[in-house]
Structure formats: structure tokens, C-alpha cells
C-alpha positions in Angstrom: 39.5 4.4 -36.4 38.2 1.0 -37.8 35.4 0.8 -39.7 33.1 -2.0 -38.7 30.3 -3.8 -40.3 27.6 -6.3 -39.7 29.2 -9.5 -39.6 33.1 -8.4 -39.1 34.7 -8.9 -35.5 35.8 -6.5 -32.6 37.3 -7.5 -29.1 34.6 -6.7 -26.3 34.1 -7.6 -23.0 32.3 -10.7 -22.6 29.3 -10.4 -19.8 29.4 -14.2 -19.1 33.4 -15.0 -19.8 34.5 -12.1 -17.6 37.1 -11.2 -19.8 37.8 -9.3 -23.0 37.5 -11.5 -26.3 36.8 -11.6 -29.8 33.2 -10.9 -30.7 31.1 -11.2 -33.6 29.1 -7.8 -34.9 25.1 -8.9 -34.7 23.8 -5.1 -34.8 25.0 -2.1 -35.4 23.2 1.8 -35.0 24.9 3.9 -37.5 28.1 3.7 -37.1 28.2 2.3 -33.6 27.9 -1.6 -32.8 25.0 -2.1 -30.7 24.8 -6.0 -30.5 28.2 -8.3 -30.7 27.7 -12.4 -29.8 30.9 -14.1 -28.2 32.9 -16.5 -30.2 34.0 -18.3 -27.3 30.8 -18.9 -25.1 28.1 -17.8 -27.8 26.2 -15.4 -25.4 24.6 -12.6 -27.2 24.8 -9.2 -25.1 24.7 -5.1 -25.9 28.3 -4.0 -27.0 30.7 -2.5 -24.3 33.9 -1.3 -25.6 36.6 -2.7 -24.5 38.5 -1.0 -20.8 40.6 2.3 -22.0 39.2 2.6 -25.4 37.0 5.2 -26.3 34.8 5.6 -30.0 35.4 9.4 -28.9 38.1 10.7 -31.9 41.1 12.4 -29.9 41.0 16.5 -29.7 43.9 18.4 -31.1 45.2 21.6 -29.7 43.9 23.9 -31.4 40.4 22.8 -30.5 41.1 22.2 -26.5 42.8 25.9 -26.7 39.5 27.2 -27.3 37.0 25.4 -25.2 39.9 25.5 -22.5 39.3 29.8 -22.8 35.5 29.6 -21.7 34.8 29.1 -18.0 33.4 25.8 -17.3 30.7 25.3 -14.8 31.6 23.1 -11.5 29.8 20.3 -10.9 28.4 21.1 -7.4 29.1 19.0 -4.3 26.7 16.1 -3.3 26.1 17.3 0.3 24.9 13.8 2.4 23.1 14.3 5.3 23.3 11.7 7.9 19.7 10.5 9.2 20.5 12.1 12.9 21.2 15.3 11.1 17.9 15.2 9.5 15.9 14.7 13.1 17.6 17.6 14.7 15.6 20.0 15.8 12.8 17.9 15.8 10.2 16.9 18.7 11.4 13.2 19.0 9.7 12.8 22.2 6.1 13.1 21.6 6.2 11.2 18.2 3.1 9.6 17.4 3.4 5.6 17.1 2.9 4.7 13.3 -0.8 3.3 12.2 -2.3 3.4 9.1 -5.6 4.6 10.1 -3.7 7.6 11.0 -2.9 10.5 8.2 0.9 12.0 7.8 2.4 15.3 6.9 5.4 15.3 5.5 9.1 15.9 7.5 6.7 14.3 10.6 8.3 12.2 13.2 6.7 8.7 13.7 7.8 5.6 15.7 7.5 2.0 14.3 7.2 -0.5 16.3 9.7 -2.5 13.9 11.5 -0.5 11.7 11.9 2.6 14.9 12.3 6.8 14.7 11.1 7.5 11.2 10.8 10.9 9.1 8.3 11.3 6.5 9.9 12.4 3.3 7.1 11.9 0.7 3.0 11.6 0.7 1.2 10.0 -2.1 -2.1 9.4 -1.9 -2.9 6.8 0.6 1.0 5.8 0.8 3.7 7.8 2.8 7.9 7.4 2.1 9.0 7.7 5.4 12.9 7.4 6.2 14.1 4.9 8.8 17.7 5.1 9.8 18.3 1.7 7.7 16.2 2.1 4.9 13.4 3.9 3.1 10.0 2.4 3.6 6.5 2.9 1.6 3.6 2.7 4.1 0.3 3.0 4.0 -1.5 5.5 5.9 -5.6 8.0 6.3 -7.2 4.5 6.0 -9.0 4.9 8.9 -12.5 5.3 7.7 -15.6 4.1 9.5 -15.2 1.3 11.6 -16.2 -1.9 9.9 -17.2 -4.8 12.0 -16.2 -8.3 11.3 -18.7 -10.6 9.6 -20.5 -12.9 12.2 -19.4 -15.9 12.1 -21.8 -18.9 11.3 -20.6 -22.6 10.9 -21.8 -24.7 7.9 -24.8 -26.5 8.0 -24.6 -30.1 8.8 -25.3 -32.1 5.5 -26.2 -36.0 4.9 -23.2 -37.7 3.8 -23.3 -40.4 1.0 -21.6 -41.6 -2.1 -20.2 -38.3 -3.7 -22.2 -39.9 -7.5 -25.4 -39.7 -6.7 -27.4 -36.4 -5.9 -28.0 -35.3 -2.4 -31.6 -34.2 -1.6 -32.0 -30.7 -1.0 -34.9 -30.9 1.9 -33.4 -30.1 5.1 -31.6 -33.3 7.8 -35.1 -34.3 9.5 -33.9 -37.1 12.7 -37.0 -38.5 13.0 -37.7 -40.6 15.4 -40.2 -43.7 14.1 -42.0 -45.6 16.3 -41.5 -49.6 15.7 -44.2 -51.3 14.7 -46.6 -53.9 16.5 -45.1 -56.8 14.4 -41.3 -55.6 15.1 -41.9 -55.4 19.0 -43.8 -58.9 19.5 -41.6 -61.5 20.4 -41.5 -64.6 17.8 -42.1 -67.5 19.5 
């Protein structure tokens, strides 16, 4: 196996070139390369090595013949259940319609009015996980409470318009209504 340094060069897959090229050591973590920089498109990235190499040193046979002797656990078997699998057996027909007032238990049927027949699969808090057949959702729901009522509504105040400059008075819009005077309503002559 190579040694490599700070500095030297090692063939790596490029992120941005899409292909394996010649790469520049920036940072290294003991003896592994952490860093590399291409040398064809400058784009610093984390080191991959390169397809079908491995930093692993090879096994010999004397060393495979003994951990071949102990019995190796199996990996067990992802078992996938399909989301019709997971509602069987369940009371589909009297499933509440979702609201987030309303409080949820968990493997609870509820139905959406967008998303459909969902199954609660987690509760935190305020929020449930339910399971749609698409796609896992986070709603909120027990936010009920007491009913609040909505602020009444009141319209702004009618204010005197001028230039924006100068200050507006802050005595309320008076209309009042002034009666002419004697010389005003005289005819002239």
C-alpha cells in the first residue's frame, strides 16, 4: 500500500467532473486522506476512494480459516409491510375526520380530507406522525382549548388629510357648520 502525504497526489473520484482523476492531498486523518482538491476543475470535496479499491489490507488464509470457524450472526430480513396490510383489521368505517382540535392515540384511523385514510404511527406533544398511503405527514392535533372569539372588528378613524411635513392636530375632525356673516350675505351693490 502507498504511503500518502499532505501535498502528494491520489486518483479519486471527482464530485463535480463525474469521473475518476488525479487529485491533490489537502487533509489527511492519520493515515487516511480526508480532504483531496481536483487538479482538473479545482473543486475541493471529502476523499472517496476510487470504485473497486479498498484502504482495507487483503486477509490471508490463515486468518479467514479462523474467523470462517465461528458462526456468524445473519443479518435478519427487512420485513415491509404494505400500508393496506397495516389497516387490516381495523374499523375503517367509523374513522373520525382529521381536526386539530381533536386529540389522537396512536395506531388510530383518521380521514383527511386531502391527504385520505391515515394511521397514526407516532404522538409528540401537540404533533401526531400519521401514515398516509403516499407519505408520512406531521400534524398538529388536542388544540382545541377554549373557544376564542375573533376580535371585533372596528374600521380606522377618519383623519384630516394634509401635507405629510407638517404636524396633524390631535383634537378630534369637528364639521362645523359656520354661519356667514351679515357682510358676506348682503349683496354689493
Amino acid at each position: 500500500m502507498a504511503t500518502h502525504k499532505v501535498g502528494g497526489e491520489v486518483d479519486a473520484p471527482c464530485t463535480r467532473c463525474k469521473l475518476t482523476l488525479a487529485h491533490t492531498i489537502l487533509a489527511m486523518v492519520g493515515t487516511k486522506i480526508a480532504r483531496v482538491r481536483c487538479n482538473t476543475c479545482g473543486g475541493d470535496h471529502a476523499y472517496r476512494a476510487a470504485p473497486g479499491t479498498t484502504d482495507r489490507p487483503t486477509a490471508s488464509r490463515s486468518s479467514t480459516s479462523r474467523a470462517s470457524s465461528t458462526p456468524r450472526a445473519e443479518k435478519p430480513e427487512k420485513v415491509v409491510i404494505s400500508f393496506e396490510e397495516q389497516l387490516a383489521g381495523k374499523d375503517i368505517a367509523n374513522a373520525p375526520k382529521y381536526s386539530p382540535k381533536d386529540t389522537y392515540q396512536v395506531d388510530q384511523v383518521i380521514q383527511h380530507p386531502t391527504f385520505g385514510l391515515g394511521l397514526v404511527s407516532a404522538v409528540r406533544g401537540d404533533k401526531v406522525d400519521i401514515a398516509f398511503k403516499s407519505e408520512t405527514k406531521t400534524l398538529v392535533h388536542g388544540r382545541g382549548g377554549a373557544s376564542t372569539e375573533k376580535p371585533a372588528f372596528s374600521p380606522p378613524s377618519a383623519r384630516q388629510t394634509g401635507p405629510a411635513d407638517k404636524p396633524q392636530p390631535l383634537a378630534p375632525l369637528a364639521t362645523e357648520t359656520a354661519e356667514p356673516s351679515a357682510d358676506a350675505a348682503a349683496p354689493k351693490e
